[in-house]
C-alpha positions as CSV (number, residue, x, y, z in Angstrom):
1,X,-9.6,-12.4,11.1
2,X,-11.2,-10.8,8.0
3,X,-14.5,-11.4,8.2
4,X,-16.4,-9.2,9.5
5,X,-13.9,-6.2,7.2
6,X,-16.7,-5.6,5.0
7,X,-18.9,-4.9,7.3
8,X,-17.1,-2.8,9.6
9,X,-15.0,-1.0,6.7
10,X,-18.7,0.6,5.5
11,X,-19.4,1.6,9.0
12,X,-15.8,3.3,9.5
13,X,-15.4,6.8,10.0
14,X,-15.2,9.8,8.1
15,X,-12.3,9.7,5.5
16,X,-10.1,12.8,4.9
17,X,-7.5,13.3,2.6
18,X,-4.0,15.1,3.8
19,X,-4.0,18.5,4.0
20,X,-1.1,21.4,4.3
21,X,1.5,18.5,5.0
22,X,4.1,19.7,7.4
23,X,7.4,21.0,5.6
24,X,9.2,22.8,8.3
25,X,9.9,22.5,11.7
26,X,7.0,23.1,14.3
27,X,7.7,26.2,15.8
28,X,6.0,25.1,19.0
29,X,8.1,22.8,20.0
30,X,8.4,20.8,23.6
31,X,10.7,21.5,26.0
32,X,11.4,17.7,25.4
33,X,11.1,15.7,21.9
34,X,8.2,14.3,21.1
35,X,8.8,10.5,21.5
36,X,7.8,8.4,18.1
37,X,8.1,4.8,18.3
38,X,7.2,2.6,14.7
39,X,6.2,-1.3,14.7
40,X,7.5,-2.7,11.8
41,X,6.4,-6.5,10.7
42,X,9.4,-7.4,8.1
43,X,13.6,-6.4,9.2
44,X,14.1,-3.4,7.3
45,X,16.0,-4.3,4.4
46,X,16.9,-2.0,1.3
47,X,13.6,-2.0,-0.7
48,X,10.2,-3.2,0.1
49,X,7.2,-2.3,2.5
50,X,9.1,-1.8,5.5
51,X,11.8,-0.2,3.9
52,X,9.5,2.8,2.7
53,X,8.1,2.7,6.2
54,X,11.4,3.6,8.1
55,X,12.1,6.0,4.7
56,X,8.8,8.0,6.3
57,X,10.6,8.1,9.7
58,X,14.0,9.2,8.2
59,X,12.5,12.1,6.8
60,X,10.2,12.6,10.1
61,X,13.8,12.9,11.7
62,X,15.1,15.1,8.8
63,X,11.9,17.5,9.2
64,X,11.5,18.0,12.9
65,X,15.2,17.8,13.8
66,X,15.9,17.5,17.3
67,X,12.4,18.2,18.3
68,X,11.4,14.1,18.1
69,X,12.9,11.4,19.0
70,X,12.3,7.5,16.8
71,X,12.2,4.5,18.4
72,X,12.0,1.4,16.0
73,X,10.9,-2.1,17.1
74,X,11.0,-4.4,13.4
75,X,10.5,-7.6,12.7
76,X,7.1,-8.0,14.6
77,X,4.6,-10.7,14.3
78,X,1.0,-9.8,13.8
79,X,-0.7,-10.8,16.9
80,X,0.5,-11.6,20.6
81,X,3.6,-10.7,19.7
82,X,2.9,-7.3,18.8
83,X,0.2,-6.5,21.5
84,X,3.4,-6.9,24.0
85,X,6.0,-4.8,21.9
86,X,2.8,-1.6,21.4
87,X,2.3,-2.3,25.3
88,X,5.9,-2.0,26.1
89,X,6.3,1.3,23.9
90,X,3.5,2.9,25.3
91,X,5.0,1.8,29.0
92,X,8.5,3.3,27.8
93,X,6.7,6.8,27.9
94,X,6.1,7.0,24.2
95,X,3.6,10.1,22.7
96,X,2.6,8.5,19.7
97,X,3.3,4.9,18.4
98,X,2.7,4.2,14.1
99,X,1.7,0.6,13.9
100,X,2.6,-0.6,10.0
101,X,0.8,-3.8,9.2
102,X,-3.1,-4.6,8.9
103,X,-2.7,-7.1,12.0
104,X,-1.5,-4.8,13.9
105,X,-5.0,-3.6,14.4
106,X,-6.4,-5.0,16.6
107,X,-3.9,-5.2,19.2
108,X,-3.5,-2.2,18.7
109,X,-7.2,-0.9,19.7
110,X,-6.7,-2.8,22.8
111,X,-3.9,-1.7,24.2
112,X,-4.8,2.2,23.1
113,X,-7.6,1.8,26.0
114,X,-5.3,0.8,28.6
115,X,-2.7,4.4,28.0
116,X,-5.7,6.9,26.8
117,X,-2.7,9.4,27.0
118,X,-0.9,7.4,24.1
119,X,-1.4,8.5,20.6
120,X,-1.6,5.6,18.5
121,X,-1.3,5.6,14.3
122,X,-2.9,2.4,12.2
123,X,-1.3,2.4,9.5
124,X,-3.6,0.4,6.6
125,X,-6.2,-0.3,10.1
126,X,-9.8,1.1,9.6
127,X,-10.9,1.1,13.1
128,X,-10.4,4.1,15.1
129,X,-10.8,5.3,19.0
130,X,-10.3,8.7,20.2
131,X,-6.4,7.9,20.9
132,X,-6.3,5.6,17.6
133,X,-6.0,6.7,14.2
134,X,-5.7,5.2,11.3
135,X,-4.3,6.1,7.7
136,X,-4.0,4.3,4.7
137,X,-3.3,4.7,0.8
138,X,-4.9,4.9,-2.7
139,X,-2.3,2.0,-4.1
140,X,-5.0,1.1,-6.3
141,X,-4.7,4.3,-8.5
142,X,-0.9,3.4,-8.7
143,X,-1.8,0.3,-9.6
144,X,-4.2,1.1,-12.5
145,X,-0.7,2.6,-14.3
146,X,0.9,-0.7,-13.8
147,X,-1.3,-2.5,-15.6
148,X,-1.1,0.3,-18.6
149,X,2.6,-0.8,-18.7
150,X,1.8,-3.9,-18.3
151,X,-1.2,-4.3,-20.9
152,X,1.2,-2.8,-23.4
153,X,4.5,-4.5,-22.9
154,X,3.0,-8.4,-22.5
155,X,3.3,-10.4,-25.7
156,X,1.7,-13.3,-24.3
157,X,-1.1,-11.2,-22.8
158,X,-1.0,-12.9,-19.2
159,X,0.4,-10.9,-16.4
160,X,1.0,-12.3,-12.8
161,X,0.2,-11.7,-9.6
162,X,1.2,-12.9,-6.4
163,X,-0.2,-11.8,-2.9
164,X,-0.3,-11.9,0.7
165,X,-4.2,-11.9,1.7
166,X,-7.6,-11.4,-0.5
167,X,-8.5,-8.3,1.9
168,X,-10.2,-5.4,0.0
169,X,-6.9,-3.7,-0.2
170,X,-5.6,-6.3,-2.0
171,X,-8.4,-7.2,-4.0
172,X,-7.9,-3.3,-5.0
173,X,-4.7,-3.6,-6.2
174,X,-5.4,-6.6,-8.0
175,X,-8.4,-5.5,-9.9
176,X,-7.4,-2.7,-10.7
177,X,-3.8,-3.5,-12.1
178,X,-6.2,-5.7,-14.3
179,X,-8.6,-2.9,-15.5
180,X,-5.5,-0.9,-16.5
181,X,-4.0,-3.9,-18.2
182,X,-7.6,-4.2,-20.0
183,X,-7.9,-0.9,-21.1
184,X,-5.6,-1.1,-23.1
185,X,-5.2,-5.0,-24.0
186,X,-9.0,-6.3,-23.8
187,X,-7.3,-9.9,-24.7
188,X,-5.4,-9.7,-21.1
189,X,-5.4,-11.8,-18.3
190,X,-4.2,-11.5,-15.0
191,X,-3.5,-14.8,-12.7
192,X,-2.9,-14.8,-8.8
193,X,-1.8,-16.9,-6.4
194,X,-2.3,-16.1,-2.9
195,X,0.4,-16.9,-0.6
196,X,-1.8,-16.1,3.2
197,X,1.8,-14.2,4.4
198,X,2.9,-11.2,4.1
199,X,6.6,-12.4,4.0
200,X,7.9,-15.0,2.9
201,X,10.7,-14.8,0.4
202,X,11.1,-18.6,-0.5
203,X,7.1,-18.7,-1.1
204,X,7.4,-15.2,-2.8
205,X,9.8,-16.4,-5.5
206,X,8.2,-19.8,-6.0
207,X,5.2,-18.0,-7.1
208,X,6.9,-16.0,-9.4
209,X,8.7,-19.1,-11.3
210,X,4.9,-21.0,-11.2
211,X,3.5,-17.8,-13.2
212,X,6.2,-18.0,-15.0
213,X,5.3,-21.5,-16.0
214,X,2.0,-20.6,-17.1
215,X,3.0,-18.3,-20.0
216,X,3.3,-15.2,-18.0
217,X,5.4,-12.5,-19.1
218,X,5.0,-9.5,-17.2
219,X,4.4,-9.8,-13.5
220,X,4.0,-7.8,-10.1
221,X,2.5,-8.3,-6.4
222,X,1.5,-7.2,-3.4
223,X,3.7,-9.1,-0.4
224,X,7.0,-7.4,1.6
225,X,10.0,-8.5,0.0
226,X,11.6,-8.0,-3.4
227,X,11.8,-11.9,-4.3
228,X,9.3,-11.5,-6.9
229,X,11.5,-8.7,-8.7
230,X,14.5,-10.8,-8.2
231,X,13.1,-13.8,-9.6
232,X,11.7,-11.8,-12.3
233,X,15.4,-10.2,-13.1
234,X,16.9,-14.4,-13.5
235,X,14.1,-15.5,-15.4
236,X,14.3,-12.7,-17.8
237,X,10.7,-11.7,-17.5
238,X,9.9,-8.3,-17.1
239,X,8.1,-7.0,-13.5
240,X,6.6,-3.9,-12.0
241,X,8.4,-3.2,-8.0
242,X,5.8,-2.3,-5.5
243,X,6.4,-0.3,-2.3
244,X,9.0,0.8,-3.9
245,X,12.2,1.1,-6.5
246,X,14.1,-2.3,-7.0
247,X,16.4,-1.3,-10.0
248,X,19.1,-2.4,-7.3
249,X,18.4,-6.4,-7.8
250,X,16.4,-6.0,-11.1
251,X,17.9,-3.5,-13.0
252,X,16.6,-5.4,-16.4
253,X,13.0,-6.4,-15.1
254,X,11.9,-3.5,-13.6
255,X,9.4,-1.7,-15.8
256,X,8.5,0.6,-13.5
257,X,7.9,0.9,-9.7
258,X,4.6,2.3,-7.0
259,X,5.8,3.9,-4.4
260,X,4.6,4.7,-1.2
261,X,5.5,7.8,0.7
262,X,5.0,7.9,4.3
263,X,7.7,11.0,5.3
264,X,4.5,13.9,4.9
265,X,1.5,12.4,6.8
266,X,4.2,11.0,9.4
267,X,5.8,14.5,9.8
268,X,2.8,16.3,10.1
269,X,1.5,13.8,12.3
270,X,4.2,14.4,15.1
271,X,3.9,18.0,14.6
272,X,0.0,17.8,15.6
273,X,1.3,15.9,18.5
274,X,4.1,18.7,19.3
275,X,1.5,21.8,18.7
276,X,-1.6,19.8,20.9
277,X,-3.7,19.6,17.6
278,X,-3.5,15.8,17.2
279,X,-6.9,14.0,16.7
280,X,-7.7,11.1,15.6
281,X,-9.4,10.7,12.4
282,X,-8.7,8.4,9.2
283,X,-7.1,9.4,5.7
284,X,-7.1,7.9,2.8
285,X,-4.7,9.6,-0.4
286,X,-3.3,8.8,-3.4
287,X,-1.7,10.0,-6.4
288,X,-3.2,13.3,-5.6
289,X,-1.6,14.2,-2.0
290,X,1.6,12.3,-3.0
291,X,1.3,9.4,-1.0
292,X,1.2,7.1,-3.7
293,X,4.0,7.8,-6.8
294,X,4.9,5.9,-9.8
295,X,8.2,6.5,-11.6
296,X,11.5,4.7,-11.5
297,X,11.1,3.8,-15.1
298,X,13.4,0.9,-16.3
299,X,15.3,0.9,-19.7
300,X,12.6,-1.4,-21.3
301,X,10.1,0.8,-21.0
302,X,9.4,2.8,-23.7
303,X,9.5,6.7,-23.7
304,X,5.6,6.4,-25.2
305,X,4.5,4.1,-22.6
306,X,6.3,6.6,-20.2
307,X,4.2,9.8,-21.7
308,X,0.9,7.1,-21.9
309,X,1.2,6.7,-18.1
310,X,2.0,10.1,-17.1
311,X,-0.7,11.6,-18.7
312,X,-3.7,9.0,-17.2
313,X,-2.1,9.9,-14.3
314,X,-3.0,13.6,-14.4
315,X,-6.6,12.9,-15.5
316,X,-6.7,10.8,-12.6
317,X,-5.4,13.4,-10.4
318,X,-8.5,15.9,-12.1
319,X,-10.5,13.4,-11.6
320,X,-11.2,13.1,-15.3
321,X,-10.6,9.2,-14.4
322,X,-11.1,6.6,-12.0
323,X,-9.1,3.2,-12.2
324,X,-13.2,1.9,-11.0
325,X,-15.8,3.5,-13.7
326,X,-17.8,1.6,-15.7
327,X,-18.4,-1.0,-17.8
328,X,-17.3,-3.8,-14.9
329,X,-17.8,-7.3,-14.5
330,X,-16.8,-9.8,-12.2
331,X,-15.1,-12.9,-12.8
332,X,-18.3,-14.6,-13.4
333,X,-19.9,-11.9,-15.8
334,X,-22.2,-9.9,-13.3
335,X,-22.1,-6.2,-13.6
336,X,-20.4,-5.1,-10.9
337,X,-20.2,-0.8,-12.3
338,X,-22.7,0.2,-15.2
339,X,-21.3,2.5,-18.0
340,X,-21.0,5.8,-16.7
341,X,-20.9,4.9,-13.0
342,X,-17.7,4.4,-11.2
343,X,-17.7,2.8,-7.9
344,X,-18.1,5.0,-4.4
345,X,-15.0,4.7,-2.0
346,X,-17.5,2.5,0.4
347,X,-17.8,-0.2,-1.8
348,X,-13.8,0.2,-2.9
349,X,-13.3,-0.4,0.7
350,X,-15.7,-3.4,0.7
351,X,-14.7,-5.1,-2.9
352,X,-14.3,-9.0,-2.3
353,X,-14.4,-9.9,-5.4
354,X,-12.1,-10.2,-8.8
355,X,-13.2,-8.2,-12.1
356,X,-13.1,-10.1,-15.7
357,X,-9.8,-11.2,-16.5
358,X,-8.4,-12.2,-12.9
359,X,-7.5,-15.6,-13.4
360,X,-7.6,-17.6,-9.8
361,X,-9.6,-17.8,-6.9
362,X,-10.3,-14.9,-5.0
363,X,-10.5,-17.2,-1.5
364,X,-7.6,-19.2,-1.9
């Protein structure tokens, strides 16, 4: 499924970043509501990936009042399964259809040629069509400011990490969540384990408790549900939530939480649609354009480490900083970013590889 990503990830198209995101109702609006329909690959539950997915269409709703109209399909295997539920939506009459998981892409391409009336939105895709666009975020600057916290809260210097895939995205997060953790605790170390799901709570927290095993003290990851943070909160280790706040089932644990907020690019998304102006195109934004926060600080954290992380934050905003500038090496010792260089957002979106201090095999 991923291997040809690299590849086609460098040949993608043009990347823009949001722009004048849509606060107030379009005044252009249709004699009927624009029909919205989201794809969601988890149950929406109170926290977690999906959660701030359907957060994004609540404040859609809240924005463009009774000028759009959600639909909400969830719980949607990547695959056959959700080739038939995007065919079905776009049967149903729907305008524009957001499609919320990375295997979701495909299916989604095809069935975007059969309804070229159909707007189509990949969320975290990378291949577009005229009808098909695609969005995605910058977690990796997010996760740069975890690993500060993380680099200066471990005593045992050994963070964990447990994913879904080792897609670029991923590989991102993870590296850079190290880098941060480095750059401010050289003696760090950061050890996966790759689960190859998305979701899979029992898997989830089993990971947790086998990093836990192996002297790590600090932990975080990049899968769908909050078992990691929950695990965290009985083992009394402390974690970092991810897609967003889980003080509700770790209220000791949590350090601090990334966010990811979808409301802005979705609203203004369905207002193109509502004014005409939709096109398809593919955006990529972070801490900048507010699709990626950090915040939700937990009482362990302290107020130093709070200011620390807000203020590499700004001068990653200015663009004095960049979670990838050199000195880099991989896992093996190869420079990967010379001193003074920082890495272009091609070969971000192509990394398949761990830096120095990853601890695990990338493939697993």
């Amino acid at each position: 499924m991923y291997k040809n990503l690299a590849a086609a990830v460098a040949a993608a198209c043009f990347f823009s970043p949001i722009s004048s995101l849509a606060s107030e109702p379009s005044q252009a609006a249709l004699k009927s509501p624009v029909k919205a329909a989201f794809v969601y690959v988890t149950p929406v539950f109170e926290a977690g990936w999906t959660h701030q997915h359907d957060q994004g269409r609540q404040a859609l709703e809240k924005a463009l009042g009774a000028t759009v109209k959600t639909t909400v399909v969830e719980n949607v295997s990547e695959g056959a399964d959700s080739e038939r539920v995007v065919r079905d939506l776009a049967r149903q009459g729907h305008d524009v259809i957001f499609t919320t998981s990375f295997g979701y892409m495909e299916p989604t391409l095809k069935v975007a040629k059969e309804f070229p009336h159909v707007k189509f939105e990949s969320i975290t895709g990378y291949k577009t069509d005229v009808n098909v666009s695609v969005a995605n975020a910058r977690y990796y600057e997010g996760r740069y400011l975890a690993g500060v916290a993380a680099g200066r809260m471990t005593q045992s210097n050994v963070a964990g990490y447990v994913a879904g895939f080792p897609i670029p995205e991923v590989l991102q997060g993870l590296n850079a969540f190290t880098l941060g953790m480095r750059s401010v605790n050289p003696r760090a170390q950061v050890k996966v384990i790759w689960l190859n799901t998305w979701f899979d709570p029992t898997k989830e927290r089993d990971a947790a408790f086998a990093l836990f095993n192996q002297s790590v003290d600090v932990i975080t990851f990049h899968t769908a549900s909050n078992a990691v943070m929950v695990a965290a909160q009985e083992r009394g280790k402390m974690a970092i939530a991810y897609h967003s706040d889980m003080r509700k089932v770790a209220p000791d644990a949590q350090l601090m939480a990334v966010t990811h907020e979808w409301g802005a690019y979705y609203t203004q998304r369905v207002n193109d649609v509502q004014k005409g102006q939709w096109r398809s195109g593919n955006v990529w934004s972070g801490l900048k354009e507010g699709m990626i926060r950090v915040g939700d600080f937990g009482p362990k954290l302290p107020a130093k480490v709070r200011d620390e992380i807000v203020k590499v934050q700004q001068d990653i905003v200015l663009g004095k900083r960049h979670p990838f500038q050199g000195p880099i090496a991989d896992t093996e010792g190869k420079s990967i970013v010379a001193l003074g260089q920082t890495l272009s957002d091609v070969q971000i979106l192509n990394m398949n590889y761990g830096v120095s201090g990853v601890i695990g095999k990338i493939k697993p």
